[in-house]
C-alpha positions in Angstrom: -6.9 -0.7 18.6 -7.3 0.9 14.8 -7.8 -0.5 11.8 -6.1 0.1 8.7 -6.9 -0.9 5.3 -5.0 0.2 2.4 -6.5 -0.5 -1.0 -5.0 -0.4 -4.7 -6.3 -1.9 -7.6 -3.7 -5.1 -7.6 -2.4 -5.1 -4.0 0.7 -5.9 -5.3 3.4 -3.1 -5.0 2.5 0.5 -3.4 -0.5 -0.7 -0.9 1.7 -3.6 0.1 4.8 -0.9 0.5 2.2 1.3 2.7 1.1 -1.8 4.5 4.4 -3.1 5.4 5.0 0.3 6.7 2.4 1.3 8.1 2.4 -1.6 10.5 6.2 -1.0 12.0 5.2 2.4 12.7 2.1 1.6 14.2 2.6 -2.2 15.8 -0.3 -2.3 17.8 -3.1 -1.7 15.2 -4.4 -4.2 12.6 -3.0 -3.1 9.0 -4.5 -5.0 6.1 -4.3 -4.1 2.1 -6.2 -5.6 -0.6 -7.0 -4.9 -4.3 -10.3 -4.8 -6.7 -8.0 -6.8 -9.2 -5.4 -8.8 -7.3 -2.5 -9.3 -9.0 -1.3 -12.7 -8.8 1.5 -12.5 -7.1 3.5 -9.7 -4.6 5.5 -7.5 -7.7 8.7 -8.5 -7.3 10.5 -4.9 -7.8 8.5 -4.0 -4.6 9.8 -7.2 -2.9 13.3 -6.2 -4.0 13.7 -2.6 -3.2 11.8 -3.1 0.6 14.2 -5.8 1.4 17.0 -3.0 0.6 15.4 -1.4 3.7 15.3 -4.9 5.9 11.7 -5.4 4.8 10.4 -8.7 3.5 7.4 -8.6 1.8 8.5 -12.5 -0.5 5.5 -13.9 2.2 3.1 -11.9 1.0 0.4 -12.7 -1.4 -2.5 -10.0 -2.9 -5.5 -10.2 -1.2 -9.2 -9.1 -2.9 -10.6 -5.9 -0.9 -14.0 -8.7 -1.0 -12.7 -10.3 1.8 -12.9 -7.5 4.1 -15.9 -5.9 2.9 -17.8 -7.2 6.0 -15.5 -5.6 9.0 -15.1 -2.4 10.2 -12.7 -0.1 9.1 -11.1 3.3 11.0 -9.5 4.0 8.2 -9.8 3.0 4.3 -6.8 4.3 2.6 -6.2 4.4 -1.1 -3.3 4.7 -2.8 -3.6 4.8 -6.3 -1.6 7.7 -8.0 -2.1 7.9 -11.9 -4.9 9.2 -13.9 -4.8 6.2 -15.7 -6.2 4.1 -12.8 -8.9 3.6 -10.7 -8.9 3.6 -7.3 -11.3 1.0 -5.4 -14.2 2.2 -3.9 -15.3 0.8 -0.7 -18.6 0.8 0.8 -18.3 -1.2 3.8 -18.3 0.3 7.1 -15.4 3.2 7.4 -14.9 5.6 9.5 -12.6 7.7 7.5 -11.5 7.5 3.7 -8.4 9.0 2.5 -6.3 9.0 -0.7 -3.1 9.1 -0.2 -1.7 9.0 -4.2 1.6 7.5 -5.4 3.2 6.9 -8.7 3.2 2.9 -9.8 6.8 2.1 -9.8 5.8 -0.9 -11.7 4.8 0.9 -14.5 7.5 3.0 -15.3 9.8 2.9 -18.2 13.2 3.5 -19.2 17.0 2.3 -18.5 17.3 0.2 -15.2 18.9 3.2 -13.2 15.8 4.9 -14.0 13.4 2.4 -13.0 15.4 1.2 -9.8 15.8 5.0 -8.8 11.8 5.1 -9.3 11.2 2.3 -7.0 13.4 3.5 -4.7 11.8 7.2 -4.6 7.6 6.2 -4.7 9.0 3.3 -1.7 10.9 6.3 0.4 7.7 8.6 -0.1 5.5 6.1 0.9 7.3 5.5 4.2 7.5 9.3 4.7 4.1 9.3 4.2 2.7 6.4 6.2 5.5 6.7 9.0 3.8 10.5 9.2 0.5 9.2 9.2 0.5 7.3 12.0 2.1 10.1 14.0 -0.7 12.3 12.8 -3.2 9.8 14.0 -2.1 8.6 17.0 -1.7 4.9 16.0 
């Protein structure tokens, strides 16, 4: 069985997007995410625009990458996207890192069409990307 973690700096939008996804496309391996900075709670435009899709992610609560520092990973996947940010680095035991970069819905600005058409874009990319991911791996 693989295992998946997926790290951002607040574990609260794209990594638990990725997460959520990652795990119906690949049900019989352990998918975690965490942050260096949890956020305090899951962002709430990510809880919206995944349960669009049938995907509940109100349950969910950030989790600090600390926690996990101990296990083995197969894979440690980041997924922070802009230059702005910086993506966690992990030194526990991993067999493969990969960076696998998307915007932060979260942060964009604008009129509400714009933001809601963001979320719904970086979400749709991410499942693209994961869903293919898993393939590529053999989850």
């Amino acid at each position: 069985m693989k295992k998946v973690l997926i790290l951002c700096t607040g574990n609260s939008c794209r990594s638990q997007m990725a997460a959520a996804f990652l795990q119906a496309a690949a049900p019989d391996a352990i998918i975690r995410s965490a942050g260096t900075e949890p956020a305090p709670q899951v962002n709430a435009g990510a809880v919206k625009y995944m349960k669009e899709i049938g995907i509940d992610l109100s349950g969910e609560t950030p989790k600090s990458v600390t926690q996990y520092l101990d296990e083995p990973w197969d894979f440690v996947i980041t997924v922070c996207g802009g230059a702005n940010e910086s993506c966690p680095a992990f030194l526990g035991a991993v067999g493969e890192r990969i960076h696998i970069g998307f915007e932060d819905p979260s942060h964009m600005t604008g009129s509400p069409e714009f933001i809601e058409s963001s979320y719904r874009r970086i979400r749709d990319d991410i499942k693209q990307r994961f869903t293919q991911f898993a393939i590529d791996h053999q989850l």
